[in-house]
NUDREN-797865 format. One record per residue: residue number from 1; x, y, z of N, C-alpha, C, O in turn. Coordinates in steps of 0.02 Angstrom, whole numbers, plus 50000, padded with zeros to 5 digits. Layout:
# NUDREN-797865
NUM; X; Y; Z; X; Y; Z; X; Y; Z; X; Y; Z
...
//
This chain:
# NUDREN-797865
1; 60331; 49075; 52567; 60270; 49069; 52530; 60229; 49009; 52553; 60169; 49022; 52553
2; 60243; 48955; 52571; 60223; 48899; 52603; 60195; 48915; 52656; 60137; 48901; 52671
3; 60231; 48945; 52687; 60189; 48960; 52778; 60141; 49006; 52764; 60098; 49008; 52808
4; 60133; 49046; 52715; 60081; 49089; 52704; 60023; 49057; 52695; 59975; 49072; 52731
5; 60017; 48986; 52623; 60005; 48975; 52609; 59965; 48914; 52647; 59905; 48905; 52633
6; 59999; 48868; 52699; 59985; 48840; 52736; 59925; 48858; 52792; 59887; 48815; 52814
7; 59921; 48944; 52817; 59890; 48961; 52865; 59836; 48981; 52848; 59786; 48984; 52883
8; 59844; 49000; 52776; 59780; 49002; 52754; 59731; 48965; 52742; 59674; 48980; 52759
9; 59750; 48898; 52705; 59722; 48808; 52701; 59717; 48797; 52763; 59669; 48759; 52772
10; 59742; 48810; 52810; 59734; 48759; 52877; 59656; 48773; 52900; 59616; 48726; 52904
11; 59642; 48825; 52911; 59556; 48848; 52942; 59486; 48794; 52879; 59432; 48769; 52895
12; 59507; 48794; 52837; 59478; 48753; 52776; 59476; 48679; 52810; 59422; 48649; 52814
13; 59547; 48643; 52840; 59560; 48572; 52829; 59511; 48538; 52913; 59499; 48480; 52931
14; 59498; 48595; 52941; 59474; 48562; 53005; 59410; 48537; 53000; 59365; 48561; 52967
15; 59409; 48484; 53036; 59331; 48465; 53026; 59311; 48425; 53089; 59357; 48415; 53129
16; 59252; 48400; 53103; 59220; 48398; 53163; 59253; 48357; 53205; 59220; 48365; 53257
17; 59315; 48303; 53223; 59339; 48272; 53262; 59372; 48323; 53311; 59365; 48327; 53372
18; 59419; 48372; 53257; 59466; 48421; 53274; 59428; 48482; 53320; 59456; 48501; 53371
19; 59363; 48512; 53301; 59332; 48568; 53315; 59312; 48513; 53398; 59323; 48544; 53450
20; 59292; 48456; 53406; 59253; 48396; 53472; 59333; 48417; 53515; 59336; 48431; 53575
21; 59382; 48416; 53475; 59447; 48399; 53514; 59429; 48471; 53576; 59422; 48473; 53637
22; 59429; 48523; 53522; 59448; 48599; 53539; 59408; 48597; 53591; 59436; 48613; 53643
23; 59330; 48577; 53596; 59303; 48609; 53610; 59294; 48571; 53680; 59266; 48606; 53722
24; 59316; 48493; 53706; 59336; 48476; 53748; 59389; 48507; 53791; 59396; 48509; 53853
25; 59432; 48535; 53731; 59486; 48576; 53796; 59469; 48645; 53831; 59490; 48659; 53888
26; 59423; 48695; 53785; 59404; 48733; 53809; 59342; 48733; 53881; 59333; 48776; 53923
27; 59308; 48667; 53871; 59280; 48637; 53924; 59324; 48618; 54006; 59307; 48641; 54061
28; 59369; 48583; 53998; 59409; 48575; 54032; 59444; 48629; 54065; 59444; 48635; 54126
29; 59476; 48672; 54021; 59505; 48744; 54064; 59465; 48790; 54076; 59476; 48837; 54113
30; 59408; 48776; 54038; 59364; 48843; 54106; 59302; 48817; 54136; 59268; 48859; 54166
31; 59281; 48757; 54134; 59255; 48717; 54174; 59181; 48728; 54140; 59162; 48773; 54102
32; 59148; 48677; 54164; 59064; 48699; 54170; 59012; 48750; 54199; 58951; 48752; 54193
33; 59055; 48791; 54235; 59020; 48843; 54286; 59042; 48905; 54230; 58997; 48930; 54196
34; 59097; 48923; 54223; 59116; 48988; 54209; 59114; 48963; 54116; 59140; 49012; 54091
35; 59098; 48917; 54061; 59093; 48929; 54011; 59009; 48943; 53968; 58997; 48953; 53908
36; 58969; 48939; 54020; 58892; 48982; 53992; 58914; 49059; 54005; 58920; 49092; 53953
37; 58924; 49086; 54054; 58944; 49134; 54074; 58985; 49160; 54009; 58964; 49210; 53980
38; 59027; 49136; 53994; 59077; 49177; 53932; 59051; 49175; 53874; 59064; 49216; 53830
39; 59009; 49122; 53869; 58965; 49138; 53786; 58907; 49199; 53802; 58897; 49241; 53758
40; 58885; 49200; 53840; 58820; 49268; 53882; 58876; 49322; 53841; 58864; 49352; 53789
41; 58932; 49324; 53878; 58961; 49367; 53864; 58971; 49402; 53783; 58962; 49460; 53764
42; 58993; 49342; 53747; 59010; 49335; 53700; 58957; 49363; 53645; 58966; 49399; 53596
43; 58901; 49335; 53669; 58843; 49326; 53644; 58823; 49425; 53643; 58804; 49453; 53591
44; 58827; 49446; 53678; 58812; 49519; 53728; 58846; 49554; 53680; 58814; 49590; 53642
45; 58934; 49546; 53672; 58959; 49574; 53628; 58949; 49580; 53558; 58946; 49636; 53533
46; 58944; 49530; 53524; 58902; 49523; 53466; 58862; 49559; 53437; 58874; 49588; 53384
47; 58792; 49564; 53476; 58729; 49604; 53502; 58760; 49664; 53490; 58753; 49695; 53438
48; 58791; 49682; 53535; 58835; 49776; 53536; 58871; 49802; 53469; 58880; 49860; 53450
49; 58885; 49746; 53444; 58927; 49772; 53372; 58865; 49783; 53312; 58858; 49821; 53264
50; 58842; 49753; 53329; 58787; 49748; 53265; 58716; 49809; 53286; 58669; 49829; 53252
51; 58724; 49816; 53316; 58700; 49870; 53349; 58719; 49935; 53352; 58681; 49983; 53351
52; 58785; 49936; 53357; 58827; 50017; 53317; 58819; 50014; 53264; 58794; 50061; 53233
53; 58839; 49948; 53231; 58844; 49942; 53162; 58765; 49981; 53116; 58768; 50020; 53069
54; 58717; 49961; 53140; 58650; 49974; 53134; 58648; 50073; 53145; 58634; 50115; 53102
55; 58664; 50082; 53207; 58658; 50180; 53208; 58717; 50190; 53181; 58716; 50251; 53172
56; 58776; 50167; 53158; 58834; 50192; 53119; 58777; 50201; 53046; 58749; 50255; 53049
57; 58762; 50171; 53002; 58727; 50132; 52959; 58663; 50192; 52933; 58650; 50208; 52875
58; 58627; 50219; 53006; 58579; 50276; 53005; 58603; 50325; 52999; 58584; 50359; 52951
59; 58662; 50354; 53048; 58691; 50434; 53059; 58720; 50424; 52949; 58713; 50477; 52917
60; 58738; 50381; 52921; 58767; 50393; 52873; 58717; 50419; 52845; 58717; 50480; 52833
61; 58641; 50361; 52822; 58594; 50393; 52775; 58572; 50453; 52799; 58545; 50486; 52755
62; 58574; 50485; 52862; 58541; 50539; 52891; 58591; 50587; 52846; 58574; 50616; 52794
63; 58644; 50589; 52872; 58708; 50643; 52849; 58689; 50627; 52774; 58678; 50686; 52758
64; 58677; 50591; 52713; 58666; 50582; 52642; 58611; 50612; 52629; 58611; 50637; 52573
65; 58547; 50621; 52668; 58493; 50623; 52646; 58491; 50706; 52686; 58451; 50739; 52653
66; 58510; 50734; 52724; 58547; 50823; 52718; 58571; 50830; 52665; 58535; 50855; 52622
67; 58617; 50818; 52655; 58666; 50853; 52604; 58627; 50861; 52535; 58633; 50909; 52498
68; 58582; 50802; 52524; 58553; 50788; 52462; 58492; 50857; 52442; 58478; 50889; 52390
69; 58460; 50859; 52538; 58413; 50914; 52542; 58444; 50988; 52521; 58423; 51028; 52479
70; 58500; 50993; 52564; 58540; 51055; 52552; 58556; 51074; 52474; 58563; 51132; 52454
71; 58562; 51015; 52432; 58599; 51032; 52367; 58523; 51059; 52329; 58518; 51106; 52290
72; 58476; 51021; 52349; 58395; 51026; 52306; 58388; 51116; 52333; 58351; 51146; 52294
73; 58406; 51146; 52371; 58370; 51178; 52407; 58423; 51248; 52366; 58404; 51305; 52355
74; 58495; 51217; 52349; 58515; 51278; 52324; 58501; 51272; 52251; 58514; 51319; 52213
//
């Protein structure tokens, strides 16, 4: 119950020394050349989800707003 409990508090307890730490190391292992490049990326993906999310979002009201016609119609 502790370790549950722990992993959950932990994302809460971090704060900006810790996130400077991280974000120095992630600097370091993929350098200055190849880490714009992975946020583009990142960034790209993002973009793409919210973007299905958006025609997922339409095909529903489309398919709701049939059925609704079909039921008026019988």
């Amino acid at each position: 119950m502790d370790a549950v409990l722990s992993v959950m508090i932990l994302p809460m307890m971090i704060g900006t020394s810790e996130l400077l730490l991280i974000g120095a190391l992630v600097l370091l292992l993929f350098g200055g050349k190849k880490l714009p490049e992975m946020m583009r990326g990142l960034g790209q993906g993002v973009r793409s989800f919210k973007d299905g999310m958006k025609e997922g979002s339409k095909a529903e009201d489309s398919e709701e707003d049939e059925k609704t016609s079909a039921d008026d119609k019988q």
